[in-house]
PABALO-447369 format. One line per field, with one value per residue (C-alpha): residue number from 1; chain; x, y, z. Coordinates in nm, 2 decimals. Layout:
<sites>
nr = [NUM_...]
kette = [A_...]
X = [X_...]
Y = [Y_...]
Z = [Z_...]
</sites>
This chain:
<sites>
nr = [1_2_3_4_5_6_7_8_9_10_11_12_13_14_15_16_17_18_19_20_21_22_23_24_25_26_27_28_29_30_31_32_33_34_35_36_37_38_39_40_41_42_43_44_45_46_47_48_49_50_51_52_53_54_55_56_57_58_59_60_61_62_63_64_65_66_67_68_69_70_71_72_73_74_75_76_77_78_79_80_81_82_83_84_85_86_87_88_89_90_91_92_93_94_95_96_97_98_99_100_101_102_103_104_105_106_107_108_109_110_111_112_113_114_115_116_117_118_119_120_121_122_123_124_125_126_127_128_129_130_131_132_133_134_135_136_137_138_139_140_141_142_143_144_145_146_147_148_149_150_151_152_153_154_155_156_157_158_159_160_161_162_163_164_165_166_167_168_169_170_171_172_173_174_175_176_177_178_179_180_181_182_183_184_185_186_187_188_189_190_191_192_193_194_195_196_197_198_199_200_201_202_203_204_205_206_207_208_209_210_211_212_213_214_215_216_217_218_219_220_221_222_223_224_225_226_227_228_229_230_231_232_233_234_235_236_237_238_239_240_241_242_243_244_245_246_247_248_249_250_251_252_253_254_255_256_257_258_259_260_261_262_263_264_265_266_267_268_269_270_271_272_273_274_275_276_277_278_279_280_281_282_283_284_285_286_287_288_289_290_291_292_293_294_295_296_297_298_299_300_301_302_303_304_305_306_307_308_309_310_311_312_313_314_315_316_317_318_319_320_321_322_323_324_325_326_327_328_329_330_331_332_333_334_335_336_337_338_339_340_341_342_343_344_345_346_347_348_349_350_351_352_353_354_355_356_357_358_359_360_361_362_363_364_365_366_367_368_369_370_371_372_373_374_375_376_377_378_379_380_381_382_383_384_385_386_387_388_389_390_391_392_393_394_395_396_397_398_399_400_401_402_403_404_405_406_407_408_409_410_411_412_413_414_415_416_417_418_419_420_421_422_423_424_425_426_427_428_429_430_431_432_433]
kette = [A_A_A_A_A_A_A_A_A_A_A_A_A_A_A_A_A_A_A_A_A_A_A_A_A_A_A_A_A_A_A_A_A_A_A_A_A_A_A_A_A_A_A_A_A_A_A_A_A_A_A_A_A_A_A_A_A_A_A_A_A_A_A_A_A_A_A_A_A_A_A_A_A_A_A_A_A_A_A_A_A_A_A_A_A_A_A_A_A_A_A_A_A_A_A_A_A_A_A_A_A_A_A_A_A_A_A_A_A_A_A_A_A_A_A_A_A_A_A_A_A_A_A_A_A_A_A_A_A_A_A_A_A_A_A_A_A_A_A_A_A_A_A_A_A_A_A_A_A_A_A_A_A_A_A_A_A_A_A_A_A_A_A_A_A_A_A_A_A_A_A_A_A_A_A_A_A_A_A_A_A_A_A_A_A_A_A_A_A_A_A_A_A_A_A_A_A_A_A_A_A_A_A_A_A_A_A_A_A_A_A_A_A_A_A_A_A_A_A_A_A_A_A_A_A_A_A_A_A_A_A_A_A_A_A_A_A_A_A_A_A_A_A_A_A_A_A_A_A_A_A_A_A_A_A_A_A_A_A_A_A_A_A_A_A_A_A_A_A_A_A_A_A_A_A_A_A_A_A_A_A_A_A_A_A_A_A_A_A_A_A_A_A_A_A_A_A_A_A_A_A_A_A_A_A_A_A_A_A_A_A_A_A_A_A_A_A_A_A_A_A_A_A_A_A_A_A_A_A_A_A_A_A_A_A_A_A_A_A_A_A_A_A_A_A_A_A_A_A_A_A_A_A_A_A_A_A_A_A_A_A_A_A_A_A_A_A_A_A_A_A_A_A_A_A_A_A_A_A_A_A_A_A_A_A_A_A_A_A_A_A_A_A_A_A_A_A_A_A_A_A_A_A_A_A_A_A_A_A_A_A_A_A_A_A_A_A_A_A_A_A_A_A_A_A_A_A_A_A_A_A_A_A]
X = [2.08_1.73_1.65_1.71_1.47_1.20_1.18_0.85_1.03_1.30_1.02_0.83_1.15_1.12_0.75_0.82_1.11_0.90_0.62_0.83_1.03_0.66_0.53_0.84_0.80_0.42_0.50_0.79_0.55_0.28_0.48_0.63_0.27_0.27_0.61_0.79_1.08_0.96_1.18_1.39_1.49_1.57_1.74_1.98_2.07_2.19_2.47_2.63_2.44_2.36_2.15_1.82_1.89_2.24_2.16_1.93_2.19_2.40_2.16_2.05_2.47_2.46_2.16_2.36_2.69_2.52_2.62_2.96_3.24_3.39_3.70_3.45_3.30_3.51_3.63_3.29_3.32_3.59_3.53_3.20_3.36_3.62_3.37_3.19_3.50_3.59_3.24_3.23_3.57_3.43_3.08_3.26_3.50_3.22_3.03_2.67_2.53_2.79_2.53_2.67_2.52_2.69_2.96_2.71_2.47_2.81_2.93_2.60_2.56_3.00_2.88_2.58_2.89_3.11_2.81_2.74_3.11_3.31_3.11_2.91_2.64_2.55_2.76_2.60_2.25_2.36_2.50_2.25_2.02_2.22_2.24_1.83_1.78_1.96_1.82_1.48_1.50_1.64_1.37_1.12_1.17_1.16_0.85_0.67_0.74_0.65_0.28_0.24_0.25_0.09_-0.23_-0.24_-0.24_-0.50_-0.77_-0.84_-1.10_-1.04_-1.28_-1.14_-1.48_-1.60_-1.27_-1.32_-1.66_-1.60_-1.35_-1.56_-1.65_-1.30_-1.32_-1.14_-0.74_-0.58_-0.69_-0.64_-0.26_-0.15_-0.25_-0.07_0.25_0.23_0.25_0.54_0.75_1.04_1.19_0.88_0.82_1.20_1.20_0.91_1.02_1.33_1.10_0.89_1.14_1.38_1.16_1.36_1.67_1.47_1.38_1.71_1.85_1.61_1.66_2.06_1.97_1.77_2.03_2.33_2.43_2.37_2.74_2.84_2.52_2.51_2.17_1.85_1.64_1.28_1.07_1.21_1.12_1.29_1.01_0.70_0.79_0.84_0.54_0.30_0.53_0.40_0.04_-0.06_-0.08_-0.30_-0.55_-0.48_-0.61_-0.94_-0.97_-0.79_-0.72_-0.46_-0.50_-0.64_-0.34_-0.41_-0.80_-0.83_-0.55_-0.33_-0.12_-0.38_-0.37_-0.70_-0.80_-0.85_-1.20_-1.12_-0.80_-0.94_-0.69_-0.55_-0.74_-1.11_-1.26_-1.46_-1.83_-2.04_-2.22_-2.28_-1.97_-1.87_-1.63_-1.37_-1.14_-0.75_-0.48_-0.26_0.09_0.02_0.00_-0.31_-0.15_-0.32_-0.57_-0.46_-0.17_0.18_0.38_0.19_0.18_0.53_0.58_0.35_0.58_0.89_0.75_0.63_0.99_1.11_0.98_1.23_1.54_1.77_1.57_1.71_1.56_1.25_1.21_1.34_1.05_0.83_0.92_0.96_0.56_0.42_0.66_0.52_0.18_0.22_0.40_0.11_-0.15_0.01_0.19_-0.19_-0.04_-0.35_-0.68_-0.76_-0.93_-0.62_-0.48_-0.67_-0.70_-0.28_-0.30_-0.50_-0.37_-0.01_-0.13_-0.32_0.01_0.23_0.04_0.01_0.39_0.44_0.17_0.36_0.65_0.53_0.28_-0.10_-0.30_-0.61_-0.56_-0.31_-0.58_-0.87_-0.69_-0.54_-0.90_-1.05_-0.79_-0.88_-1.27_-1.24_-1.01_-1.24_-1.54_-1.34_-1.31_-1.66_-1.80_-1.57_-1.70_-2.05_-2.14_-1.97_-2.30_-2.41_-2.02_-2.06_-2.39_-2.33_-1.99_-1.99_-2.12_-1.94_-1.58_-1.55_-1.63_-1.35_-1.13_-1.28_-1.25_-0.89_-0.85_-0.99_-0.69_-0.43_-0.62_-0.62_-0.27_-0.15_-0.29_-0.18_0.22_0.23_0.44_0.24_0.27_0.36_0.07_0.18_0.23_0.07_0.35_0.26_0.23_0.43_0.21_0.19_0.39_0.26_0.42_0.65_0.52]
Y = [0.91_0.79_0.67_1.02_1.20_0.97_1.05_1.26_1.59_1.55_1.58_1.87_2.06_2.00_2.06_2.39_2.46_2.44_2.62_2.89_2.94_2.92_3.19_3.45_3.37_3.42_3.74_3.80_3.78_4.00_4.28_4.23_4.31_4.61_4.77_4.68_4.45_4.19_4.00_3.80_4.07_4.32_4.03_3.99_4.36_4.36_4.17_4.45_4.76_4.96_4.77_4.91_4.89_4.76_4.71_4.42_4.29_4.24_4.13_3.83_3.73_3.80_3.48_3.27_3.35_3.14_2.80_2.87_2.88_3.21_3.23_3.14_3.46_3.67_3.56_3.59_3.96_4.06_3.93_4.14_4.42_4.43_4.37_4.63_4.91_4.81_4.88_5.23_5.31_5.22_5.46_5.72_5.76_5.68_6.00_5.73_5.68_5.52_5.26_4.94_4.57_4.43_4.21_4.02_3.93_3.80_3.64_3.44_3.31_3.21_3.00_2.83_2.73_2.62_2.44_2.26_2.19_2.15_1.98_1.69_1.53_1.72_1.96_2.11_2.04_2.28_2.55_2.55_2.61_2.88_3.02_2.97_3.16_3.44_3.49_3.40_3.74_3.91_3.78_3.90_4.22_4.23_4.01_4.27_4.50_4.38_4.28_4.64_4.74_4.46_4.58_4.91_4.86_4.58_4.75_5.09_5.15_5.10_5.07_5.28_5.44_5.14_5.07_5.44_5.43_5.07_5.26_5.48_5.16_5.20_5.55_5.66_5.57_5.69_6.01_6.02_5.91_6.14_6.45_6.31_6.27_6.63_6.70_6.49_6.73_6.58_6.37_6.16_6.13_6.07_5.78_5.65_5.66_5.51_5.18_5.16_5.17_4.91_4.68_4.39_4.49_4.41_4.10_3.95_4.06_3.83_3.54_3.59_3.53_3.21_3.05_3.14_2.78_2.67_2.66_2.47_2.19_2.17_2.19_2.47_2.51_2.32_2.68_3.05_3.38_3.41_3.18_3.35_3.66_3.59_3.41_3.71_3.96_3.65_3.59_3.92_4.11_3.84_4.01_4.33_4.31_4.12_4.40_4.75_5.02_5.34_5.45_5.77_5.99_5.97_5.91_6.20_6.42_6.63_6.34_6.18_6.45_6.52_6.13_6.29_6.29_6.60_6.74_6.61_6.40_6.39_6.68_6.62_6.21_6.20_6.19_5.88_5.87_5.57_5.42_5.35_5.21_5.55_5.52_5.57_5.65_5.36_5.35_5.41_5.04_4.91_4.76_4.84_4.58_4.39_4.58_4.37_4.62_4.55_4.11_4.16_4.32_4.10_3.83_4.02_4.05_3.70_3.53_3.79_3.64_3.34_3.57_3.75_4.03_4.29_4.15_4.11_4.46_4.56_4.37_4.52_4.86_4.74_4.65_4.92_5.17_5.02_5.06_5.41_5.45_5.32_5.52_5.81_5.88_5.80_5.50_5.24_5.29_5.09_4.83_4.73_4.67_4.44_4.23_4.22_4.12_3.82_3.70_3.72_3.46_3.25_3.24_3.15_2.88_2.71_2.72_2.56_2.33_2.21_2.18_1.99_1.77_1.88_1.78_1.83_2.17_2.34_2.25_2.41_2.70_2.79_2.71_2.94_3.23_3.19_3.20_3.50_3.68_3.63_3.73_4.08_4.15_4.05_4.28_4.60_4.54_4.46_4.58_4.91_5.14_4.93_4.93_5.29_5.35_5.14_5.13_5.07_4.72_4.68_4.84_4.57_4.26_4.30_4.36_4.02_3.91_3.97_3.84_3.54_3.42_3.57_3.33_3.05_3.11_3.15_2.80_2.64_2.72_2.71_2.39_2.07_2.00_1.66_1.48_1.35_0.95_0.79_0.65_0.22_0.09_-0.18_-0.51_-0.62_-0.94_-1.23_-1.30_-1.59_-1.79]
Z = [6.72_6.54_6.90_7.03_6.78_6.85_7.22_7.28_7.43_7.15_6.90_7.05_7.03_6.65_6.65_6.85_6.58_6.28_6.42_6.52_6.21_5.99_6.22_6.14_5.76_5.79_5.95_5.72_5.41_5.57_5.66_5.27_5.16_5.31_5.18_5.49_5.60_5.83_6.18_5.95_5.68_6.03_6.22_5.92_5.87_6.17_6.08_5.89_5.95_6.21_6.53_6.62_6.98_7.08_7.44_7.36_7.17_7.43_7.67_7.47_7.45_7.80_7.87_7.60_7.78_8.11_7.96_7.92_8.18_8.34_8.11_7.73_7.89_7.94_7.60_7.40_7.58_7.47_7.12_7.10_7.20_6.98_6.65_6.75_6.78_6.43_6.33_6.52_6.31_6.04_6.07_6.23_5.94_5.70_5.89_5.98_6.32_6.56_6.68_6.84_6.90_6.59_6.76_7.04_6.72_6.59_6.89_6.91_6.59_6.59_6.92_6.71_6.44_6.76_6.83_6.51_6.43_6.72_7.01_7.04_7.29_7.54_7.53_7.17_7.32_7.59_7.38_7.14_7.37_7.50_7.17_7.09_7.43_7.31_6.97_7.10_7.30_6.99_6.77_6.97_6.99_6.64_6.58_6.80_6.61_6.31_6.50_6.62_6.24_6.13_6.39_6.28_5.91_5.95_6.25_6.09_6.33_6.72_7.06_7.25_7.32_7.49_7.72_7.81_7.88_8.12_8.29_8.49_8.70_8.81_8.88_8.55_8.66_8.43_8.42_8.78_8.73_8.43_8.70_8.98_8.75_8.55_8.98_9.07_8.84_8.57_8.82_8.89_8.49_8.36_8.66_8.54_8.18_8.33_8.39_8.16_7.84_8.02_8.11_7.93_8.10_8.46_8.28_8.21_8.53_8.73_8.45_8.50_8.85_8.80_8.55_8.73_8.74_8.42_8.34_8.65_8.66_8.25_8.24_8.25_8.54_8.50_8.52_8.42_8.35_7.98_7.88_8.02_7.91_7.52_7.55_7.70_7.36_7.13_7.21_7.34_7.01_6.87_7.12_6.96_6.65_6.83_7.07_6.90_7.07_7.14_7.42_7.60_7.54_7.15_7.15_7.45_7.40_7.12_7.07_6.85_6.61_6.42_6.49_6.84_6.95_7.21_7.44_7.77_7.90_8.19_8.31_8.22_8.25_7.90_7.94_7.94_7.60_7.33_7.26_6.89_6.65_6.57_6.25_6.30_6.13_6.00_6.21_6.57_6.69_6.88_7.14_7.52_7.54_7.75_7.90_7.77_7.98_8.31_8.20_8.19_8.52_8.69_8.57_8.70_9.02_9.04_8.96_9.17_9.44_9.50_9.44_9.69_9.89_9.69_9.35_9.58_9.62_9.28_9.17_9.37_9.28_8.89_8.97_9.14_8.90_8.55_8.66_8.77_8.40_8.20_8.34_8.39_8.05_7.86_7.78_7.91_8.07_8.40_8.25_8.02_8.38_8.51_8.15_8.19_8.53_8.43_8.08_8.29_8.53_8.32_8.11_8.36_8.52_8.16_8.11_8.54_8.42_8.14_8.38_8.64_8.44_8.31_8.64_8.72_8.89_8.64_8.39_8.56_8.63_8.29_8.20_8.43_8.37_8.03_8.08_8.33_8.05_7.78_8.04_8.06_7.68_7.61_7.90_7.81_7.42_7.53_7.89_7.90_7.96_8.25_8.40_8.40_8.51_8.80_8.85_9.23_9.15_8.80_8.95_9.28_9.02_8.77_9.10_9.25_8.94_8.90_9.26_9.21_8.92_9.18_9.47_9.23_9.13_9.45_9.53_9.26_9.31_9.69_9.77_9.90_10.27_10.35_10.52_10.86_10.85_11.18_11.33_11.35_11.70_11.79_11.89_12.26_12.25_12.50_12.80_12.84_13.14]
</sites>
């Protein structure tokens, strides 16, 4: 067992662990200071009371459930289910909201005890890793929602001026988008709502794909989506409390309230002045630069790509669909786009690059994903009167920009050929006189 722990992947499990566990208490204690509960305090309330969204719930049993066999599921199933109708008796007689989720958060933690206490080997390494699949998910969600308030009680001003401003080098998209959608009528905007609030279910339908057979090999695949997409919810708000903002459909319309600066969107692009700092109010979360939704999708559609042709084109359409969402609810400008595009990439090369080994290439490409991100921060911050004063110059370099990182990725994952081996010659043998 000693021997086990000291192998090097064994330890940066543990490493992982701890870091993981110190950066919910660290949130935890931050959101305390500020008179809220933080991921922990949530996670555990929703033991007992009422979940805040059921449906994720049961998605994160549903990735567990993928190291167990076809009769533990259908038995972890039915167990979930029939928690959670005692717990709707019990609201709906007590008259509170009839809310569900409580039995998969139950039926996920009873496999971590099953784990701990009844198997051994490989068998609990397997189902505790089921188990930390499934609460990873769950966790997240509520980790980014502690971030989101953490950013807006923290960034009182945002720069949405500036990303405005650098958006006329892409000919304002957003604007563009919200006036195509007001056309399209409900059924182009309740579609598109559709998308863009069920993101995470698209998610875990392509990772059920990929670990479809967990339960039968006893082991994970080497690369997934599950782990590219908590990692684009966990680092991307970092970059929103170095780059605030809320987006046009509160800075630029009535949704902002009197933080507004005018009612122009989606009908009038704002005018091209001096960008500066703007004070906000403190709970709508700065959370568009880059665009998460958008990293996310990008990642759908890229894991989507080695599924059956259905998921192909349902990644495709979960692409092109969350795209048209973010720009045309007010939800993102174009340059928050393009930043998501990139930071998506650049994340999922680092994660293959861990996976297959740190060589030279995955290096300089995480390293150059990284450079151009950082490149399009510090130009929408510092450039944004020249982007928009010459924007047929500024618009086609963050697009070649953005190319470039899809190029370089797309180089990076395609399979290596097999050089052709010179078939050897046999030697002339002398003649036997």
């Amino acid at each position: 067992m000693l021997a086990a722990w000291r192998r090097p992947r064994a330890i940066l499990w543990t490493i992982a662990g701890v870091v993981t566990l110190g950066f919910l208490i660290a949130l935890e204690i931050t959101a305390r200071r500020y008179g809220q509960p933080g991921p922990i305090t949530n996670q555990a309330r929703e033991v007992i009371f009422g979940p805040k969204s059921g449906p994720l719930l049961y998605a994160g049993m549903a990735l567990m459930m993928v190291v167990l066999t076809w009769r533990q599921r259908l038995v972890a199933a039915c167990f979930a289910v029939g928690i959670d109708l005692v717990f709707l008796m019990v609201r709906w007689a007590a008259g509170a909201r009839l809310n569900f989720g409580n039995g998969a958060l139950w039926v996920i933690l009873g496999c971590a005890v099953i784990a701990i206490t009844r198997r051994t080997g490989r068998e609990r390494v397997l189902l505790l890793k089921g188990v930390g699949l499934g609460l990873l998910l769950v966790a997240g969600r509520k980790t980014g929602d502690t971030w989101l308030l953490i950013t807006a009680k923290t960034r009182p001003t945002v720069l949405d001026q500036y990303t405005a401003v650098a958006d006329h080098a892409l000919g304002e998209p957003s604007w563009l988008a919200g006036r195509l959608l007001r056309a399209s009528g409900p059924v182009g905007s309740h579609l598109l709502h559709l998308v863009y609030g069920q993101i995470a279910v698209a998610a875990i339908v392509i990772a059920l794909y990929q670990l479809r057979n967990v339960s039968a090999e006893r082991r994970f695949p080497r690369h997934h989506l599950v782990r590219t997409f908590l990692l684009i919810g966990l680092l991307g708000p970092g970059i929103y409390m170095l780059f605030p903002t809320v987006g046009p459909i509160f800075v630029y319309a009535n949704d902002g309230g009197h933080w507004a600066l005018a009612n122009l969107w989606p009908n009038t692009p704002p005018p091209v002045s001096t960008p500066h700092h703007m004070p906000f109010d403190g709970f709508t979360p700065r959370n568009c630069m880059p665009s998460l939704h958008t990293a996310w999708a990008t990642a759908i559609f890229i894991h989507s790509r080695q599924a059956s042709r259905f998921l192909r084109y349902a990644g495709a359409f979960w692409l092109v669909a969350t795209l048209g969402a973010t720009l045309g609810f007010g939800y993102h400008y174009g340059v928050d786009l393009v930043a998501g595009v990139v930071f998506a990439l650049t994340i999922e090369a680092g994660v293959r690059a861990f996976d297959r080994g740190w060589d030279r290439q995955g290096i300089q490409l995480v390293v150059y994903g990284t450079t151009v991100f950082v490149a399009l921060l510090i130009s929408y911050r510092y450039l944004p009167m020249q982007m928009a004063e010459y924007p047929w110059i500024a618009g086609p370099l963050l697009l070649m920009a953005m190319t470039s990182v899809i190029r370089g990725y797309l180089r990076f994952t395609k399979p290596a050929e097999p050089k052709p081996v010179p078939v050897q010659q046999p030697e002339p043998q002398p003649e036997l006189v």
